[in-house]
Chimera marker file (.cmm) of the C-alpha trace (Angstrom):
<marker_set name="trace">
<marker id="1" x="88.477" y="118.792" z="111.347" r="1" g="1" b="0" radius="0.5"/>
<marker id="2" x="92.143" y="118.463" z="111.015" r="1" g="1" b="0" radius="0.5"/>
<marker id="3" x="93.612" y="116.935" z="108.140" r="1" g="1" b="0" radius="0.5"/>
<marker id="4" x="97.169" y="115.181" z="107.530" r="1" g="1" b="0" radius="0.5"/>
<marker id="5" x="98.100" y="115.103" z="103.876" r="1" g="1" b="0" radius="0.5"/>
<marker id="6" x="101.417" y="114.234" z="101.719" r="1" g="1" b="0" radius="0.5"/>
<marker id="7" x="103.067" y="116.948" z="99.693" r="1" g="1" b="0" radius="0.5"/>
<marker id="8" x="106.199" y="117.673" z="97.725" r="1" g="1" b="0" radius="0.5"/>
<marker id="9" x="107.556" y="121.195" z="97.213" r="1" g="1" b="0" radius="0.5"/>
<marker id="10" x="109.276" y="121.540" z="94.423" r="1" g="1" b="0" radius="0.5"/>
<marker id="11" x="112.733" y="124.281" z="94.245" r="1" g="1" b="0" radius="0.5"/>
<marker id="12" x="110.406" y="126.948" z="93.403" r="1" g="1" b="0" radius="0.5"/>
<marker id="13" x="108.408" y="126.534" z="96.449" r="1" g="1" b="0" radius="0.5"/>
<marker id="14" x="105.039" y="125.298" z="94.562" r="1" g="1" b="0" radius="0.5"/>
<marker id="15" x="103.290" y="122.512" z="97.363" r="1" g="1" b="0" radius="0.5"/>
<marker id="16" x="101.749" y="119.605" z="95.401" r="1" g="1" b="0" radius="0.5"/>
<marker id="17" x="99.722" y="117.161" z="97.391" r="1" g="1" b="0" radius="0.5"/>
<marker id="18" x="99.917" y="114.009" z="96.521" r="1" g="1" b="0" radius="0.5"/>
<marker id="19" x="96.302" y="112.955" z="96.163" r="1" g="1" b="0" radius="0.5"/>
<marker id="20" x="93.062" y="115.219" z="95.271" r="1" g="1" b="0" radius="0.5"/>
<marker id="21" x="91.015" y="117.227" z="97.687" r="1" g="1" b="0" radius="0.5"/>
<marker id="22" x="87.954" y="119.114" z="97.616" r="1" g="1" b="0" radius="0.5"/>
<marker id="23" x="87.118" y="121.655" z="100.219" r="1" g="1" b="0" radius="0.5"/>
<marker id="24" x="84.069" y="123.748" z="100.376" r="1" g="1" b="0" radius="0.5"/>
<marker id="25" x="85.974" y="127.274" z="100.843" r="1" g="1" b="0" radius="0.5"/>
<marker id="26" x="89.460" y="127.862" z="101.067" r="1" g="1" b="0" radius="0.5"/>
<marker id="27" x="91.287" y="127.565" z="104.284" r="1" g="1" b="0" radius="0.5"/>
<marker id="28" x="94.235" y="127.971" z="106.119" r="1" g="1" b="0" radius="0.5"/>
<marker id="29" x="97.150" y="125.556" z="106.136" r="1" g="1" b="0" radius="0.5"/>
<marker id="30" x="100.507" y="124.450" z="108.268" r="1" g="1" b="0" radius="0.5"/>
<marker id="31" x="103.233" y="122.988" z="106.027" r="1" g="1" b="0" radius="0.5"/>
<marker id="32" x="106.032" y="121.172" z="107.772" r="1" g="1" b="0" radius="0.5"/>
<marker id="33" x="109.531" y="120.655" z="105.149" r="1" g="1" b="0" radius="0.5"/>
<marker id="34" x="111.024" y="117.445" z="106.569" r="1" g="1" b="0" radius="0.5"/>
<marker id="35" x="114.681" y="117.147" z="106.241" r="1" g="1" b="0" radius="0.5"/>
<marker id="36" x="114.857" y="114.388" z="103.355" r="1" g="1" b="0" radius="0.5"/>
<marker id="37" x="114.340" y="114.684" z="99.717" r="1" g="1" b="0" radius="0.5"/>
<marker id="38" x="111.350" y="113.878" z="97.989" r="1" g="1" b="0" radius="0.5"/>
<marker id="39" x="111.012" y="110.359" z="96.477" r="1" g="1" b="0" radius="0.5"/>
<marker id="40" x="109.746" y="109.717" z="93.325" r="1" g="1" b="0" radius="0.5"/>
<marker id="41" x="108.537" y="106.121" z="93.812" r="1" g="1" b="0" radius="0.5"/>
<marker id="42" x="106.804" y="105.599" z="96.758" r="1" g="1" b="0" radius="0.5"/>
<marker id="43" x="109.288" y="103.953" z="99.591" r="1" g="1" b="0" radius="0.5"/>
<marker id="44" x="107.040" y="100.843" z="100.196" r="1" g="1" b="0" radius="0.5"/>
<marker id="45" x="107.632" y="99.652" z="96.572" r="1" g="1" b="0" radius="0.5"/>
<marker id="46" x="111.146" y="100.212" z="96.997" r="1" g="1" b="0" radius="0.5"/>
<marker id="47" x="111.632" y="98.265" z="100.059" r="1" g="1" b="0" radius="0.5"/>
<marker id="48" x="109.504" y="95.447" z="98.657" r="1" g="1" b="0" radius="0.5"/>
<marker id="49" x="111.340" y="95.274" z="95.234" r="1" g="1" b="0" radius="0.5"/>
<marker id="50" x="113.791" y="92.742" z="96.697" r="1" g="1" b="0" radius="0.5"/>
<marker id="51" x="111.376" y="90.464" z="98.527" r="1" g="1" b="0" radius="0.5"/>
<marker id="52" x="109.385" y="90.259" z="95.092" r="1" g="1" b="0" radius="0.5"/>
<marker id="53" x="111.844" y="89.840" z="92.814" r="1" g="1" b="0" radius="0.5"/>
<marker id="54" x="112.715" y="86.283" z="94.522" r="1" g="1" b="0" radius="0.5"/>
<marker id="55" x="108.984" y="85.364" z="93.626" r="1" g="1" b="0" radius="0.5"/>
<marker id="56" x="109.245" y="86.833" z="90.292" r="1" g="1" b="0" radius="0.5"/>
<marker id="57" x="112.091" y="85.929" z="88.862" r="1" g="1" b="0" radius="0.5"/>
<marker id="58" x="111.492" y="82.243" z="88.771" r="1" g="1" b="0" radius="0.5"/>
<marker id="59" x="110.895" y="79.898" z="85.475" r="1" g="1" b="0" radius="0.5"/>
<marker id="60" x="106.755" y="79.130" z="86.591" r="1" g="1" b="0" radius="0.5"/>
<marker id="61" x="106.846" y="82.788" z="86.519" r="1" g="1" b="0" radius="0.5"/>
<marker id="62" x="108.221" y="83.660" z="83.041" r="1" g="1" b="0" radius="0.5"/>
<marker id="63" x="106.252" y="80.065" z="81.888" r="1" g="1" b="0" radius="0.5"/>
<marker id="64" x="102.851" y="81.427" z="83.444" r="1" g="1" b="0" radius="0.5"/>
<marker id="65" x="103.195" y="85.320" z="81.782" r="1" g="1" b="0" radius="0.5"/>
<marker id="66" x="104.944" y="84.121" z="78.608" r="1" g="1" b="0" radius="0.5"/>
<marker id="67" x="101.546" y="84.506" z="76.410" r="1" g="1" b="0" radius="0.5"/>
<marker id="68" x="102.138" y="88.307" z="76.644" r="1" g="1" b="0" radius="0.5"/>
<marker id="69" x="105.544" y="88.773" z="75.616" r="1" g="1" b="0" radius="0.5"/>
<marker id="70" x="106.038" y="89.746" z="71.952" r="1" g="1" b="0" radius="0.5"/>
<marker id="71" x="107.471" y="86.629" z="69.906" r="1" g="1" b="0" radius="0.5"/>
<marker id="72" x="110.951" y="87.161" z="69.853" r="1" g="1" b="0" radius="0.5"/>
<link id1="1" id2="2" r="1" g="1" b="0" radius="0.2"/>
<link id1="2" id2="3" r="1" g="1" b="0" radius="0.2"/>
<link id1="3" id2="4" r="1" g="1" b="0" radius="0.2"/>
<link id1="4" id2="5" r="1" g="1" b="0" radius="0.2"/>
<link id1="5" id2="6" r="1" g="1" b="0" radius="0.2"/>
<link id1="6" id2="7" r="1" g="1" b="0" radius="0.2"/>
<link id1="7" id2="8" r="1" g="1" b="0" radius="0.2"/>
<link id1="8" id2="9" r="1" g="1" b="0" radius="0.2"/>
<link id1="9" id2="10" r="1" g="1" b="0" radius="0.2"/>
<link id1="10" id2="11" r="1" g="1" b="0" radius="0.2"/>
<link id1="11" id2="12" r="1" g="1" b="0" radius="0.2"/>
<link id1="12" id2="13" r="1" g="1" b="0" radius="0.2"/>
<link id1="13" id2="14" r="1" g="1" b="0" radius="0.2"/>
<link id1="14" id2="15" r="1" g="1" b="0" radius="0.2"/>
<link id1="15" id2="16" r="1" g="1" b="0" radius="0.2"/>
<link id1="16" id2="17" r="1" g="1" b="0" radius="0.2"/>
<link id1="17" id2="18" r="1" g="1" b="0" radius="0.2"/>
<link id1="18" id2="19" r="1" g="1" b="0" radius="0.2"/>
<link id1="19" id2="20" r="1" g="1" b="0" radius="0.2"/>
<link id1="20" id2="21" r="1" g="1" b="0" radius="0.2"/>
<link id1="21" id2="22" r="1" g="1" b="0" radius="0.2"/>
<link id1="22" id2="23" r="1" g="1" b="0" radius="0.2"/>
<link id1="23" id2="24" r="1" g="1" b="0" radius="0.2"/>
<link id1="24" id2="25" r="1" g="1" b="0" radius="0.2"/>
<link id1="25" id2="26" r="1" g="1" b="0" radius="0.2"/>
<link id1="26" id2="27" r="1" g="1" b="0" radius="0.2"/>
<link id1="27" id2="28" r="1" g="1" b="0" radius="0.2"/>
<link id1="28" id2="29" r="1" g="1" b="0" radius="0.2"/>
<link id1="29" id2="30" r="1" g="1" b="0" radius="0.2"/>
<link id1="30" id2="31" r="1" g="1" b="0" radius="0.2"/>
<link id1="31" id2="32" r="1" g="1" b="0" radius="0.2"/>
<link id1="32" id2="33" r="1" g="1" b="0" radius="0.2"/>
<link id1="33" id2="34" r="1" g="1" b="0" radius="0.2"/>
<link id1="34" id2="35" r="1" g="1" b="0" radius="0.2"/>
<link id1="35" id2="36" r="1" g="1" b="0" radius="0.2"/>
<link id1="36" id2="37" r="1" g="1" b="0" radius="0.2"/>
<link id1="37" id2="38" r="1" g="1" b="0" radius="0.2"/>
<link id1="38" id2="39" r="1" g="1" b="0" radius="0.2"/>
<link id1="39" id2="40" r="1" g="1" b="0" radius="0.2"/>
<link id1="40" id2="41" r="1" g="1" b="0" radius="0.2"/>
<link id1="41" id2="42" r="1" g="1" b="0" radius="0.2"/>
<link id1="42" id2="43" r="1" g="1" b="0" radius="0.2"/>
<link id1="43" id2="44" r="1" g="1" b="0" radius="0.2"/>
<link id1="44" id2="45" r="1" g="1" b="0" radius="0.2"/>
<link id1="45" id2="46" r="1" g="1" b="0" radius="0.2"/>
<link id1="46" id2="47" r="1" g="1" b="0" radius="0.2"/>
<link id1="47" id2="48" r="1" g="1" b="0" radius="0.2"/>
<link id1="48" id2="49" r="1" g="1" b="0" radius="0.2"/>
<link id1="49" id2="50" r="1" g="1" b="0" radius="0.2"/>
<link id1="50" id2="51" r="1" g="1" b="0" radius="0.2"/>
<link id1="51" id2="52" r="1" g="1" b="0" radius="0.2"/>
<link id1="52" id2="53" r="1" g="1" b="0" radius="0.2"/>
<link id1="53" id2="54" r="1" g="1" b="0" radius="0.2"/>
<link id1="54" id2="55" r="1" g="1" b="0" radius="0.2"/>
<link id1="55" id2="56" r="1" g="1" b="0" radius="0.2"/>
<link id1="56" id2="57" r="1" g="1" b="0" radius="0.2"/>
<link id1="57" id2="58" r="1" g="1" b="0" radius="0.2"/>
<link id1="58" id2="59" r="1" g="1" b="0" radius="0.2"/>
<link id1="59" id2="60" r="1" g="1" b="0" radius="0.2"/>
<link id1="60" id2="61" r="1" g="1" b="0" radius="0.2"/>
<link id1="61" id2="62" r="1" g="1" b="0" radius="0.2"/>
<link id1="62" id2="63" r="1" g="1" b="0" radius="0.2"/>
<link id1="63" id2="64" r="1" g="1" b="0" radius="0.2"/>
<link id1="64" id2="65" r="1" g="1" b="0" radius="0.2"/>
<link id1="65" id2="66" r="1" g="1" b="0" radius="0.2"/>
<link id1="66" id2="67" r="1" g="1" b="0" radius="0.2"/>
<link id1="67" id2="68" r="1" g="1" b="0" radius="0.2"/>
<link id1="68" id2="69" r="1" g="1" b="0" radius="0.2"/>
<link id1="69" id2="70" r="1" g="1" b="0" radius="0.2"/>
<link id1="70" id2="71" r="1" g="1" b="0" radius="0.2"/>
<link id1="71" id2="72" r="1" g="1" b="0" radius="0.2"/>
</marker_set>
């Protein structure tokens, strides 16, 4: 069966998947380098940031999570 995971690869040319997997022997593998750098926060948090932060960053908000902010 043919499996699709993500990877970076770092300047040194070390592949790091991004999530765990467990095979039974080794096997063989295709890497594709796509032309675009390697994101540190995932892109869907990124694009959401904005759409959130109008939610967020309202008084009910800071009212509603105010009982875990340090006294000030």
């Amino acid at each position: 069966m043919l499996r699709t995971l993500e990877a970076t690869i770092d300047k040194n040319g070390r592949v790091i998947l991004q999530q765990h997997i467990q095979l039974p022997e080794s096997r063989r593998a295709l890497v594709t380098i796509l032309d675009e750098p390697a994101y540190l926060v995932a892109e869907t948090a990124l694009l959401s940031e904005s759409a959130l932060a109008e939610d967020w960053n309202r008084p009910e908000e800071d009212k509603a999570w105010a009982h875990l902010q340090p006294d000030r």
